[in-house]
N, C-alpha and C positions, 0 to 999 in steps of 0.2 A: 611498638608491636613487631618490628622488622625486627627484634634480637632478643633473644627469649630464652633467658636460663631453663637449661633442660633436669629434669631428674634421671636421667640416663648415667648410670655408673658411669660411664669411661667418657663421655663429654660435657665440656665445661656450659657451653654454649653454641649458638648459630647462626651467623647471619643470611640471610635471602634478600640482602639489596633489594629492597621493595620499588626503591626510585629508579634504579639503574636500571635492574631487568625491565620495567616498564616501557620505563624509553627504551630497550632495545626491543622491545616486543609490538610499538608502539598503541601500548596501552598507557599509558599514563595519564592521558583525558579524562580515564576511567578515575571516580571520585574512590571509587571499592579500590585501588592499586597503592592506593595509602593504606590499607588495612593486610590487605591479600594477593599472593601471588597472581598476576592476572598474566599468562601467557599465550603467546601464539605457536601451534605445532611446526613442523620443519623446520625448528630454531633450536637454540642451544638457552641455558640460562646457570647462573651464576650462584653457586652454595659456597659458604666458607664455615668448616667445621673448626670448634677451639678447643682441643682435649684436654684430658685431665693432666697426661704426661707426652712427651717429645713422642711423633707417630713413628714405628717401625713396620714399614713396608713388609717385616717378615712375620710380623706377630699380631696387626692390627688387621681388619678384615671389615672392610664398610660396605654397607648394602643400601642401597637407596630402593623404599618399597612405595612402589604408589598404587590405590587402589581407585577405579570411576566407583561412582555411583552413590547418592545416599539416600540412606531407608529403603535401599532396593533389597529385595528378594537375591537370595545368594546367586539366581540363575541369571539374573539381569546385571550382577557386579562382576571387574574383572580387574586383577590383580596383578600387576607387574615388578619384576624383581630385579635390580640391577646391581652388579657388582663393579666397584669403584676401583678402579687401577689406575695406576702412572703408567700415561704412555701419552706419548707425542700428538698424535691426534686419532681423533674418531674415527672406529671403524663402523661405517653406515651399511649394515649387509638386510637386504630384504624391508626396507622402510621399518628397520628394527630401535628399540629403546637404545641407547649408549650414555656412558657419563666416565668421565677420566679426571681421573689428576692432574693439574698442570701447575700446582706450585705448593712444597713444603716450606714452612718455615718454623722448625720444633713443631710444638704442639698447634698450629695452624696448618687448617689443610683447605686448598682454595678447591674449586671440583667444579668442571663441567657438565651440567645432561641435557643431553639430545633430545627432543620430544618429536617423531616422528610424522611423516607427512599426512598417516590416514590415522593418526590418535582419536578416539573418540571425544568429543566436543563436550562439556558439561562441568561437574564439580568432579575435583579429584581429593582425594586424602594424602600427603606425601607423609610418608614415615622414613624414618633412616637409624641404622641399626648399626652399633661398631661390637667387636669381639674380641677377644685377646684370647690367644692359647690357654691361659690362666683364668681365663671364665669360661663355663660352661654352656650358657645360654646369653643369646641378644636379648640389646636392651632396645627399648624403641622409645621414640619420639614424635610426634604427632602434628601433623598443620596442616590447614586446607587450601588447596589454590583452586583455582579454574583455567581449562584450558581451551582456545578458542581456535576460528579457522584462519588460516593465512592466507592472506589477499599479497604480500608484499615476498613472500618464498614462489619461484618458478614449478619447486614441488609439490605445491599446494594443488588441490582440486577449484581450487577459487581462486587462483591468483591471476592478477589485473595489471597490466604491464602499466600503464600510464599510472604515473604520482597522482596526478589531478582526481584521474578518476577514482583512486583512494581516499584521494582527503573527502571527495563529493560524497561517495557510493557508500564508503564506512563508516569515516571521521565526523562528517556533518551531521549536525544535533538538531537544525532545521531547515526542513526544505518549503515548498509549497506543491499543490495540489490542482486540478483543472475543472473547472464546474461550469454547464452552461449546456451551449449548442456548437456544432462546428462553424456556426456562421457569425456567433455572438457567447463567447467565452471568455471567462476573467480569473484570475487565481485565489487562492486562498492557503495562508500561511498555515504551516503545523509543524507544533516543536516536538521532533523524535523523542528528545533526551536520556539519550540512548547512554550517556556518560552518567549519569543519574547514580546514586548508588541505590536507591530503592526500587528503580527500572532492571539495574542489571539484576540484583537478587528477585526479584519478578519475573524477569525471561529464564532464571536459573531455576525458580519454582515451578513452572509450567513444564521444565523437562521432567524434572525430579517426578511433581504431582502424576504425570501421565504414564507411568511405567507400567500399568496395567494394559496400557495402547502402546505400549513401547516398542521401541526396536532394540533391536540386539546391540553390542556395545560396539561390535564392528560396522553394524547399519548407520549409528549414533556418530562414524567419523564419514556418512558418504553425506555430501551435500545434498545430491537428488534427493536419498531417502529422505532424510531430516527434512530437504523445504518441502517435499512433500507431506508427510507429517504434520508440521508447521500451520500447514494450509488448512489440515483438518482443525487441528487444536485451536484453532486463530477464532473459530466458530462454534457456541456451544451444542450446536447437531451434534449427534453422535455419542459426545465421548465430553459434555460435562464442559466445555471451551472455554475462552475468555467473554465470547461478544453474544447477546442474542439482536438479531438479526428482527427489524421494525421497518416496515415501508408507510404508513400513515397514522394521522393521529387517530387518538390520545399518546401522548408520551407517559404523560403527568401519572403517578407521580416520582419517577425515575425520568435518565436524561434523553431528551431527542438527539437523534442523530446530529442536528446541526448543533448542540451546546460544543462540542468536545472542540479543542481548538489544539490538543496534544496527549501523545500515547503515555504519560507520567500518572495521572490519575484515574484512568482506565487500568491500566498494568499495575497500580499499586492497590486498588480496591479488591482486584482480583486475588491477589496472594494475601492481604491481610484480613480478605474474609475466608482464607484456605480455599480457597476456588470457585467462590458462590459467583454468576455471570454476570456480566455486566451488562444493565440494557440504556439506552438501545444503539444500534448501529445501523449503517446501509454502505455501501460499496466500498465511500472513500476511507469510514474508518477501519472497518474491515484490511484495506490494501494497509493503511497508514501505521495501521499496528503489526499488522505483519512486517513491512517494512523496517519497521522501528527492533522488531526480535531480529532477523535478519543481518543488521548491521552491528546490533549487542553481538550477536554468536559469533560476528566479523563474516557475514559475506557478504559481496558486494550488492546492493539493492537499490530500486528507486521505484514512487509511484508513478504508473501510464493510467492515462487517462483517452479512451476511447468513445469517441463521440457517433451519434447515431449506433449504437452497439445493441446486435443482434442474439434473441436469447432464445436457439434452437433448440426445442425440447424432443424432435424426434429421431435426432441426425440426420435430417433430409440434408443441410446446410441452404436450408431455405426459410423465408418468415413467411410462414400460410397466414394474411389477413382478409378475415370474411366479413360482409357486407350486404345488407339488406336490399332490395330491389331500388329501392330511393336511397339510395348509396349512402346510405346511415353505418354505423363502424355496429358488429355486432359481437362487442366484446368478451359473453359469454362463452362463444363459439371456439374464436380466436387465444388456441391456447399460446402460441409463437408470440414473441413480444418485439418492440424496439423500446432500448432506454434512450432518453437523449443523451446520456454521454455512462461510463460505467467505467469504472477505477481498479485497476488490479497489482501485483507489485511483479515486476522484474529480476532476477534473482542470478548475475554470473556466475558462471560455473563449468566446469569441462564434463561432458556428457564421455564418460568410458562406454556405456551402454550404448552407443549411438556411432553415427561416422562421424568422424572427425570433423566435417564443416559445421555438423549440426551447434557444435559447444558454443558458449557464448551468453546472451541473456536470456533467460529462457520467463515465461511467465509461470508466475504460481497465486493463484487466485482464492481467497478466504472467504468470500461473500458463499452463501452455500444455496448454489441456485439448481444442482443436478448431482447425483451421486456416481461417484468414480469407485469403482470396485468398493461398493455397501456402505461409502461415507460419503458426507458434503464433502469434498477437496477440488483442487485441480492443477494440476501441474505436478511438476516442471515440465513445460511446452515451449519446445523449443522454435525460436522467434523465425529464426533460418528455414526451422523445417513447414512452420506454416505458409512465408511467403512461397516453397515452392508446392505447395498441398499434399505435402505426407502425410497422409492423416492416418496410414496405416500404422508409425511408430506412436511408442507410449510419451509421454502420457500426455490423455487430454486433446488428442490434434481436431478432433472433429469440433468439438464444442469451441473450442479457440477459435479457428480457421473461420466458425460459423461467425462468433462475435465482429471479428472484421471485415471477411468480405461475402456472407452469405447472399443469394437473391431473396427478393421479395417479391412475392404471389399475390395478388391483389384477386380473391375469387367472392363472384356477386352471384347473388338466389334469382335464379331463376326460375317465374311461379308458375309460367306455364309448363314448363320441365319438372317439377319440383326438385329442382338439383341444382348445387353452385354453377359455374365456368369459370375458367380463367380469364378478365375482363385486362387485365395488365399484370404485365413482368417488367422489374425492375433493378438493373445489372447494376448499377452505380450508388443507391442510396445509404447502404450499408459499408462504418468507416472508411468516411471520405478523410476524415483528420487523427491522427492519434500524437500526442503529446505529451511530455515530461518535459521538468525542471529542465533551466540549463543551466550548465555547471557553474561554480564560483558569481552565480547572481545574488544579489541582496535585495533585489526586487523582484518582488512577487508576481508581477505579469510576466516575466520574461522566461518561455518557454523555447525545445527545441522541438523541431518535425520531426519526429520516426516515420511516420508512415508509412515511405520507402523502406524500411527495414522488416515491416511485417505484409507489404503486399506491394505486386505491379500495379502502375496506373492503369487508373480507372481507362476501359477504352483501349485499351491495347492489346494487340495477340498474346504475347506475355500471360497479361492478366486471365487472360479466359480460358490459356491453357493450364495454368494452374488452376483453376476451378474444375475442367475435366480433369485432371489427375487427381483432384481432392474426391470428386465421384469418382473415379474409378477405383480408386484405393477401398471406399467404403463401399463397393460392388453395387453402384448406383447407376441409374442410366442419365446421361444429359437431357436438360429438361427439354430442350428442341425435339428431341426425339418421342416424347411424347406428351409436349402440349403444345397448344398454339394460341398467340393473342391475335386480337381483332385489331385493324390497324384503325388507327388513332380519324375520325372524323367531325371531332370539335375540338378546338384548341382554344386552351387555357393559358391567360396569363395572369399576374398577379404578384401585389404589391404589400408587404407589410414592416414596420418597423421591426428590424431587430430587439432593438431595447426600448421599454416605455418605463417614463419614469412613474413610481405610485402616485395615484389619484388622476392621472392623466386619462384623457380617453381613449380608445383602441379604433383607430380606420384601419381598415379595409379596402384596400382599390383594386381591383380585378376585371379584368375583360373576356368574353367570350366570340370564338370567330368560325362561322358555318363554313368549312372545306368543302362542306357537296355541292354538286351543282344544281342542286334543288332546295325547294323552303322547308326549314327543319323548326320546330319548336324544341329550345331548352328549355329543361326545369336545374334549375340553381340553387344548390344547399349551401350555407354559410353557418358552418357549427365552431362555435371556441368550446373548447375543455380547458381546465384545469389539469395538470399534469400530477400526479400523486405514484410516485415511481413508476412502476410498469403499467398500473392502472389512469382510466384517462374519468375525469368529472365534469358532464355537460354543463357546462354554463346558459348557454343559451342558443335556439340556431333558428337562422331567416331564410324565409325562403324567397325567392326570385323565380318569374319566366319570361322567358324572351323570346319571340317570331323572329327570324333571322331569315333574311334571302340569301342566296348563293352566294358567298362569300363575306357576306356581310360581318362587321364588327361591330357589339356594342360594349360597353364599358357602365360599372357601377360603383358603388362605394357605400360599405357598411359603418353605422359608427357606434362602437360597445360602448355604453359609458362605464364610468369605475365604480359605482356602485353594482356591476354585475360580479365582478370579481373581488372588489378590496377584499371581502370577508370569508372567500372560497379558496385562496390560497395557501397553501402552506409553504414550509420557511425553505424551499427553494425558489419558491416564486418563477414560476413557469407556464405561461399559456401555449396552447397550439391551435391554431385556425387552419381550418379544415374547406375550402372549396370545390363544390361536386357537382359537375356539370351530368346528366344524362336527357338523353333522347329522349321527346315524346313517342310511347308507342312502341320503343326499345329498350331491351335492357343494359345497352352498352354506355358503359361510365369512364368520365375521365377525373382523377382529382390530385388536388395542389395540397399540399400542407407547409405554413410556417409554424417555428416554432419563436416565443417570444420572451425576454426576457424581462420580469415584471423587476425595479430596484427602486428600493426607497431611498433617501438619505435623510441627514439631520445628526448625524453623528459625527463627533471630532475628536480626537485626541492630538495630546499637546503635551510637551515635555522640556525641559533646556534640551538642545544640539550636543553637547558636551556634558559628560560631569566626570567627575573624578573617583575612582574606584574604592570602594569601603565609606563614602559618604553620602548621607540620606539626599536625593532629588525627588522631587513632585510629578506624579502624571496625571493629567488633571480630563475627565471625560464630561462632555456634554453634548443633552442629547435633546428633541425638540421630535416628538410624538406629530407625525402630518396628518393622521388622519382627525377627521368627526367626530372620532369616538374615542372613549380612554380604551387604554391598552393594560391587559392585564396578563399577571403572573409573569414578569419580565424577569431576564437573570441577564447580568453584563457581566460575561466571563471576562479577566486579564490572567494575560498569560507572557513570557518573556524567553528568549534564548535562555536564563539560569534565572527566572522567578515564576513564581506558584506553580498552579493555576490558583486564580482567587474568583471569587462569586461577589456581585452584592446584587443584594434582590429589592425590588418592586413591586410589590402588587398590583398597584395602579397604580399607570400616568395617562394624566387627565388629559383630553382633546388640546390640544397644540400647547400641550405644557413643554417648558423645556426645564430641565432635570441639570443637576451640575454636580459632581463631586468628584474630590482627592484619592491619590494613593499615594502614602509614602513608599520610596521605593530604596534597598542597596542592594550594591552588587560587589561581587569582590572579586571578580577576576575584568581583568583592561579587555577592550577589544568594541566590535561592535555589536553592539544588542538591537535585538528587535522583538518590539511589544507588540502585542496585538488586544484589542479590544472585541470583546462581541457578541452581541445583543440578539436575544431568542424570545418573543413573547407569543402568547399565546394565539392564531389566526392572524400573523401579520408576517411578512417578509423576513427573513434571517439580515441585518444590518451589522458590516465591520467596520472596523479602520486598525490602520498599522501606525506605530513610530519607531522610526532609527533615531537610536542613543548611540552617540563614542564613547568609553566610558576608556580613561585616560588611566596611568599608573601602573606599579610595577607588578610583574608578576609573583606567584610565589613560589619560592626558591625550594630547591630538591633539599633531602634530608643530608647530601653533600657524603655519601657513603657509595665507594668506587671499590669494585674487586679490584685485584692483583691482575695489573694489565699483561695480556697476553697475546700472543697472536693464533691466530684461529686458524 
């Protein structure tokens, strides 16, 4: 396909080095750069025309015409015209189109073209058109390429000094993701497959589809615009998206958010049903497909995961939680939320729009939790500009700034007032941990700290001064100045496992200690919920009272057993224990929350260490049901660095069955692969496993077709 007899009067044929230009573009990963020109802007690329007769400089006249856009509306397409000359090198005036001649030989014409810094990103048409004094009209010739952003040009709006961080932030086809609590967190694999050829023509469909929400063809080359865009499109609010957006069951019978284990068959259901949405999602796939478009378009990206993340719905940059006199959680009230953790994607890029230190990673968030000028979006928020609380520039800083380091308002009813109060504030609870992948890992736990990058430590001047400038920006007053907490005169401690494993039982140890110097009676709340996104589902709650003398300490201990929860969680598997100490006789409360993390096991997978590339090996899973009860409507996704995604389904397995089966599996490219396994059933914990395969042997070799070496 890289040489394609024309019907164009005056040329023979033409090659476009399909292999070459790739490698110099460093698209060649790309499966679509075997078929189609895949280039990066600020770069030059490589044409050899073959005419009819020997070229004469004075009579021939070549035009290289390339148009963006397809099935766009004339107002949305734009149209570029270049004329091809001999000349030594490039003149680059105004980040403009160029293309020259830089070798005759007779009827062989070798030609350079420039694709400029701020080209519009997307599908291009290239035509090229030769004339002769002796013909009256151009002939043309037709072929499609795409043209992407450059992470690896200094010209570029996106370009990333470090190699590493290129191969990580674009190159890489799987990263991992962070799910849990800041105290008790573990990773989980996801294959971008960004290299994909039916992913990339799916992130080229989703610009193409969207042209009714489009941007102009000059918007369409700035990175802001587009990741902003991006963010809206990632989500079918709005404008028709790829994702709809599910926080509890029922899933059935489309997919739970936890089935998906990679953005290939999400992105490919989308464009092959012309845009019908795909259900369902929640944060991480959200970030993960964003992600996944992001580093197809070529900018640089990666998923953060931000634990205890704060979901301000008023721009106060605070979380208002209310509470019932017997310090019950009164969830109706409490529109403000915390998630235990929330996923959004990262997005380098040099903010022209902004000051200069602002550029850099900036967030851009797909989950559609608040609308930014009349859509679900958010971002590009720049990461710089939150830690210091700008929250006056665009876009997005208040709701960001909120997610990481908002206060929490802890306000209790008061019956003989009939009105709240402020019972406790709380400067430190909201992202203590934020986390991404670290780079060139093959292992899935192994994460770096940002944190530092999006905010000062907790407790320091630093930090509290940026939270006044983040109010002052948004013409807010500091909350000292017009609230005040009651200071603290029972203190709570308390004990709870971070991780239980399923079927295990749940203690509780906790202690309460009288600071007055008088006898107080406590009453003691002891609630677990279930975690089901932002919403919380009582399990169950004890109550306790204690007579305490002056100072005194007493100490308890609760114990849930697993029949209060096995059957009330869903496939995050998440409890939170909730301890509420208040006054007899008072309305002042003090309270403790863990959050806990419920994990089953009984799953394996098993493969050879080694196989050899282009030959069948066995992956073999099995799996051993812990509970009582059979488990129904299972699906054990496989998925690989370069295979499926595949399904095999269960309807039932029976109370401590254990299940066994094969996949045959090839692969044809050498290197190291990684599998993943993983198991979704209906009312039971999400269960993976991972395996690393090396898969040995040669690669495969370029089409061996080199222009006319020249110097640039």
């Amino acid at each position: 396909l890289s040489k394609l007899v024309s019907s164009v009067k005056n040329v023979q044929s033409f090659e476009l080095f399909l292999s070459y230009n790739s490698k110099l573009h460093h698209t060649n990963d790309f499966e679509i750069s075997e078929k189609a020109l895949v280039l990066r802007r600020a770069q030059y690329f490589h044409i050899d025309l073959q005419l009819k007769q020997d070229y004469d400089p004075n009579r021939d006249k070549i035009v290289y015409e390339l148009t963006f856009g397809y099935l766009k509306p004339k107002t949305h397409q734009l149209t570029v015209s270049i004329q091809v000359r001999e000349k030594v090198k490039f003149e680059i005036k105004n980040r403009e189109w160029d293309a020259r001649i830089y070798h005759v030989e007779k009827k062989k014409i070798s030609t350079l073209v420039y694709i400029p810094p701020n080209a519009p990103v997307g599908q291009w048409t290239l035509n090229f058109r030769v004339s002769q004094r002796d013909v009256s009209s151009f002939e043309t010739a037709t072929r499609s390429m795409y043209i992407l952003f450059n992470p690896w040009s200094p010209d570029d709006e996106v370009y990333i000094k470090n190699d590493d961080d290129r191969k990580e932030y674009v190159l890489n086809n799987v990263g991992s993701y962070f799910q849990g609590t800041a105290e008790s967190f573990y990773g989980r694999r996801w294959f971008f497959a960004q290299n994909r050829e039916d992913v990339f023509l799916s992130v080229i469909f989703i610009l193409e589809k969207n042209w009714p929400f489009n941007l102009k063809p000059s918007e369409r080359g700035s990175a802001v615009q587009l990741s902003r865009a991006l963010s809206a499109w990632t989500n079918v609010n709005d404008d028709d998206g790829v994702l709809v957006g599910k926080w509890s069951e029922p899933y059935a019978p489309y997919y739970s958010p936890m089935q998906w284990t990679g953005s290939a068959k999400i992105l490919t259901n989308y464009s092959n049903t012309a845009g019908y949405p795909v259900m369902y999602a929640q944060c991480w796939v959200f970030a993960l497909v964003l992600t996944t478009i992001c580093r197809t378009l070529g900018i640089p990206s990666r998923a953060v995961t931000n634990f205890a993340s704060a979901h301000d719905t008023d721009k106060s940059l605070t979380v208002d939680s209310y509470f019932d006199s017997d310090g019950s959680f009164l969830q109706e009230v409490s529109r403000d939320s915390i998630w235990n953790f929330h996923v959004w994607t990262e997005a380098w890029m040099k903010r022209n729009d902004l000051r200069p230190e602002y550029s850099g990673w900036q967030v851009i968030d797909a989950t559609p939790q608040e609308k930014s000028q009349e859509l679900y979006r958010a971002g590009p928020a720049s990461v710089k500009a939150v830690k210091n609380g700008d929250t006056s520039i665009a876009h997005d800083l208040p709701f960001v700034y909120a997610e990481v380091n908002a206060d929490v308002y802890n306000w209790v009813w008061d019956g003989k007032r009939k009105s709240f109060f402020l019972s406790e504030a709380i400067t430190d609870h909201i992202g203590p941990l934020i986390v991404t992948s670290r780079k060139n890992s093959v292992y899935v736990n192994e994460y770096e700290d940002i944190t530092n990058n999006y905010k000062y430590q907790e407790g320091t001047i630093e930090e509290r001064e940026s939270f006044t400038n983040a109010l002052k920006n948004l013409k807010l007053r500091p909350a000292g100045v017009t609230r005040s907490v009651s200071p603290t005169r029972i203190k709570i401690r308390s004990q709870v496992r971070k991780k239980l494993l399923f079927g295990a039982t749940l203690v509780v140890l906790y202690s309460v200690k009288n600071k007055l110097d008088e006898e107080v009676v406590v009453n003691l709340l002891v609630e677990v919920f279930s975690v089901l996104g932002e919403k919380l589902n009582l399990l169950t709650k004890i109550n306790e009272s204690a007579k305490l003398a002056p100072n005194q300490k007493k100490s308890f201990k609760t114990e849930v057993e697993p029949d209060v929860y096995m059957d009330k969680l869903d496939a995050l598997s998440t409890l939170r224990v909730v301890i509420t100490s208040k006054e007899d006789n008072s309305s002042h409360i003090v309270r403790r929350e863990h959050n806990v993390i419920v994990k089953p096991s009984g799953l394996t997978l098993s493969a050879e260490d080694e196989v050899i590339a282009g030959q069948v090996f066995e992956l073999k899973v099995a799996f051993t049901n812990p509970k009582k009860k059979s488990l129904r409507n299972c699906e054990f996704g496989i998925e690989g660095s370069n295979y499926g995604p595949n399904e095999v389904h269960y309807k039932l397995i029976k109370k401590r069955e254990t299940i066994q089966f094969t996949k045959p599996i090839k692969i044809r490219k050498p290197g190291i692969q990684i599998f993943e396994v993983n198991l979704v059933c209906e009312k039971f914990p999400n269960v993976f496993a991972s395996k690393r395969v090396l898969v040995t042997g040669h690669s495969e070799t370029s089409d061996g077709k080199r222009p006319h070496l020249v110097e640039i």
